[in-house]
C-alpha positions as CSV (number, residue, x, y, z in Angstrom):
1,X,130.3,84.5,119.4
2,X,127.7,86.6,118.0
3,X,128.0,90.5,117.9
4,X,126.9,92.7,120.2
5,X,124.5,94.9,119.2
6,X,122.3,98.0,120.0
7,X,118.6,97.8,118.7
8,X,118.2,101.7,119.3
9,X,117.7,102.9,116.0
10,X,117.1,100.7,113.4
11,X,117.5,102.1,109.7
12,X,115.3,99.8,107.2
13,X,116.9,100.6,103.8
14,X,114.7,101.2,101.2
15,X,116.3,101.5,97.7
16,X,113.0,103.7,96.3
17,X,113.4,105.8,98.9
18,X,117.3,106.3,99.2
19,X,117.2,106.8,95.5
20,X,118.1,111.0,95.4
21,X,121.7,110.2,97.9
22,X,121.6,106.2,97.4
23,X,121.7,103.6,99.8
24,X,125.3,104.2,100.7
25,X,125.7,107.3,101.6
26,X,122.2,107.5,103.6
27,X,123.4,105.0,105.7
28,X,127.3,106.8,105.7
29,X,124.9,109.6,107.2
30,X,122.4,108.0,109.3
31,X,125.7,106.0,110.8
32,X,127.4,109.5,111.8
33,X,123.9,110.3,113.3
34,X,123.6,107.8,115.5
35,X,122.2,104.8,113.7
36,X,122.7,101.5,115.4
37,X,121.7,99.2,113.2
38,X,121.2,98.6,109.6
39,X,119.2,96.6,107.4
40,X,119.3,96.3,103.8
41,X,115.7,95.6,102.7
42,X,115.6,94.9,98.6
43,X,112.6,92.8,98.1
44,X,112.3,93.2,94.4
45,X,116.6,92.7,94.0
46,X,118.3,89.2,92.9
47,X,120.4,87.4,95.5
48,X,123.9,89.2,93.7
49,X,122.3,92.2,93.8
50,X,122.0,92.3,97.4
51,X,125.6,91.2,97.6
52,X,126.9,93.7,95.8
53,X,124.6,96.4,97.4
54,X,125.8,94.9,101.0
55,X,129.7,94.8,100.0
56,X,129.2,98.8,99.8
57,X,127.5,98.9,103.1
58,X,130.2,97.2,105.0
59,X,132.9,99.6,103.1
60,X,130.6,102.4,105.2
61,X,130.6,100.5,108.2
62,X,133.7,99.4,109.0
63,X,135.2,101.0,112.2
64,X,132.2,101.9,113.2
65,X,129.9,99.5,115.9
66,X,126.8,99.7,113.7
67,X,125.4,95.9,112.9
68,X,124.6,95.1,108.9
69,X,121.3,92.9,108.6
70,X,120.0,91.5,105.4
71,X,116.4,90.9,105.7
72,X,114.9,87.9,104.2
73,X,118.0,86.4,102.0
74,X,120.4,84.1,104.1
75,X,122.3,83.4,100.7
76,X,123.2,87.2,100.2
77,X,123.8,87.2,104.3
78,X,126.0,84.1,104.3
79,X,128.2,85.5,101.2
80,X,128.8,89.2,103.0
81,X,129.7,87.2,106.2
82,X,127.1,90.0,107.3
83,X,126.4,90.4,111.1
84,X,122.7,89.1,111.1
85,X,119.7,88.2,108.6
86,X,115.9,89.3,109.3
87,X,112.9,87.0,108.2
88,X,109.5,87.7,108.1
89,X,106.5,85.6,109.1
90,X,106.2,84.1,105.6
91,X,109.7,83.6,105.1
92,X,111.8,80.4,106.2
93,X,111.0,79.2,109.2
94,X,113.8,80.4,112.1
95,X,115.1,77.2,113.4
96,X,116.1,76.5,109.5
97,X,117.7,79.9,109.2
98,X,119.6,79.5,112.2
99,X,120.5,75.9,111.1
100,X,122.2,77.7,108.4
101,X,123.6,80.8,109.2
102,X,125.4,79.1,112.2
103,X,125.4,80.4,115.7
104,X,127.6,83.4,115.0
105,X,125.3,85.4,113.5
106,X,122.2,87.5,114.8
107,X,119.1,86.4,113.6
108,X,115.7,88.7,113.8
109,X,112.0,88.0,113.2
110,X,108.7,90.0,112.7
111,X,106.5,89.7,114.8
112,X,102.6,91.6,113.3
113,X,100.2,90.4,115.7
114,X,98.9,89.4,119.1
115,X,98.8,85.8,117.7
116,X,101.9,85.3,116.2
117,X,103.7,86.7,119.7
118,X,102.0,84.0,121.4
119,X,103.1,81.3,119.3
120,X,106.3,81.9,118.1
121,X,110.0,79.7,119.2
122,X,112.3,82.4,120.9
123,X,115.2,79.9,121.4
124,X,117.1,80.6,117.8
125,X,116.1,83.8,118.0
126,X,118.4,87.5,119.0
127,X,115.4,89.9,119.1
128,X,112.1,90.5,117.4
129,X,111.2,93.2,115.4
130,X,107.7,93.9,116.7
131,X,104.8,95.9,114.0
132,X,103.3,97.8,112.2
133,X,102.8,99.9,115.2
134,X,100.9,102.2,112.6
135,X,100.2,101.9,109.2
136,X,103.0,102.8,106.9
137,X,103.3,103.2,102.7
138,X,106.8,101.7,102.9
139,X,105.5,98.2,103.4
140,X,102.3,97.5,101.0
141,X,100.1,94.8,102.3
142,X,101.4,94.7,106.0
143,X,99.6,93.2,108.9
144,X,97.1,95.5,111.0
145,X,98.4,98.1,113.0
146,X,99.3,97.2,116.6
147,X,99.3,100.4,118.1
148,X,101.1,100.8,121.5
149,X,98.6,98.4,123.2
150,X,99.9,95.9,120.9
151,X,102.9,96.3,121.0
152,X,103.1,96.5,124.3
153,X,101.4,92.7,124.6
154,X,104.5,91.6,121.7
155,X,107.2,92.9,123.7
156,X,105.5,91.8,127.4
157,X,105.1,87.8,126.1
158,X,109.2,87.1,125.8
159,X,112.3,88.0,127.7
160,X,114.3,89.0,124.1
161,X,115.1,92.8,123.3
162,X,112.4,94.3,121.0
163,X,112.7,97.0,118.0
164,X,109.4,98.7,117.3
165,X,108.4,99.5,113.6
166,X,105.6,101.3,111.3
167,X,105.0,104.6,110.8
168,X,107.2,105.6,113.8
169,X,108.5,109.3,114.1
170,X,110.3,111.0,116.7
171,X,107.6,112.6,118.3
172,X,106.2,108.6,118.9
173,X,109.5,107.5,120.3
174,X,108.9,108.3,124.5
175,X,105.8,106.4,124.2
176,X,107.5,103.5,121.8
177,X,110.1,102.9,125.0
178,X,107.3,103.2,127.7
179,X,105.6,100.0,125.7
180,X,108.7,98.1,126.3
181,X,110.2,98.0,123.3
182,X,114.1,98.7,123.1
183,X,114.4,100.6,120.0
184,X,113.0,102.5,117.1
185,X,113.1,100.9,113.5
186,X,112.4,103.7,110.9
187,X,112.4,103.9,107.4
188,X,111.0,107.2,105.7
189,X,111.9,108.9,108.4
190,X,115.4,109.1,107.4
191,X,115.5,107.2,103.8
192,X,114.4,110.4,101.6
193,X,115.0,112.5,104.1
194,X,116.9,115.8,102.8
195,X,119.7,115.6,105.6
196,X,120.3,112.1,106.4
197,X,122.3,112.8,108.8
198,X,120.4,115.3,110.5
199,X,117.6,113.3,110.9
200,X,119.1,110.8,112.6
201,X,120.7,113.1,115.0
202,X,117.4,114.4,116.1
203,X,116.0,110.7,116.4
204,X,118.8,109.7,118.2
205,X,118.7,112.5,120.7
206,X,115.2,111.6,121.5
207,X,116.0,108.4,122.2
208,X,118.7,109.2,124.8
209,X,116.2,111.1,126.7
210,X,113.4,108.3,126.4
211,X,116.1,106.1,127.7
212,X,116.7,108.3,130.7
């Protein structure tokens, strides 16, 4: 059975970023704040490295009902027995990666355009992860922005939950929720960030009242 999970607010790890506190203890923070997810991005990391960087995530995790995602790598997600993996539109192809990660395990996709939301196979699929809503720095090269029009259209065209990302900050979040999506993926907005902890407190609580 696959875990439950709450798409609310998404912490993207970035290594760069997280650099001054480290990867652990932001997400030890952003976890206390109110983080519901997590996903360890490394793009530039070896498949061990990713391991051994997701071993210390779980340490943080554990008790708590925050889900671990490791975007991109199924090996590394396969070895930490991690609750999902996230792939990209360039990456392998979903019905692949959820030939091999089984049917326990959540499985995410990016979805950066009005095209590829009409074309893409929901069936293997837990939930979508729908952007750039804006343009961002923490993803060089990234697709066009979709602004809330857009991503309106991505989370209208299929029936599973949605997690808005790109440039998103707390003051976006009411309109992010009135698009249809069904959380808020962030990355600078609390990787860097002087008070991890408080920053996800604050995104969290505007989240609630979106919600309401």
């Amino acid at each position: 059975m696959r875990p439950v999970f709450d798409l609310s607010l998404y912490l993207v790890l970035d290594p760069v970023l997280c650099s001054t506190l480290g990867m652990t203890e932001t997400t030890r923070q952003a976890v206390r704040g109110g983080a519901t997810m997590v996903q360890l991005r490394m793009k530039d990391a070896t498949t061990s490295e990713r391991i051994a960087a997701g071993r210390k995530l779980q340490q943080v995790l554990a008790g708590t009902d925050a889900r671990l995602i490791v975007n991109d790598d199924v090996d590394a997600a396969i070895a930490l027995g991690a609750d999902g993996v996230h792939v990209g539109q360039s990456d392998d192809d979903p019905i692949a990666v959820r030939e091999k990660i089984g049917p326990n395990m959540l499985l995410g996709l990016s979805i950066d355009s009005r095209e590829a939301a009409r074309r893409f196979n929901p069936a293997p699929l837990d939930y979508i992860g729908a952007g750039p809503v804006f343009a961002t720095r923490t993803k060089p090269g990234h697709a066009a922005p979709l602004g809330f029009d857009g991503l309106a259209e991505v989370a209208g065209r299929s029936d599973l939950p949605v997690v808005a990302i790109g440039g998103l900050k707390a003051e976006h979040i009411p309109a992010t929720f009135q698009a249809g999506a069904d959380g808020i993926a962030v990355v600078s907005a609390i990787c860097g960030q002087p008070d991890p902890h408080h920053a996800a407190v604050a995104l969290s609580a505007a989240i609630g009242k979106a919600k309401t």
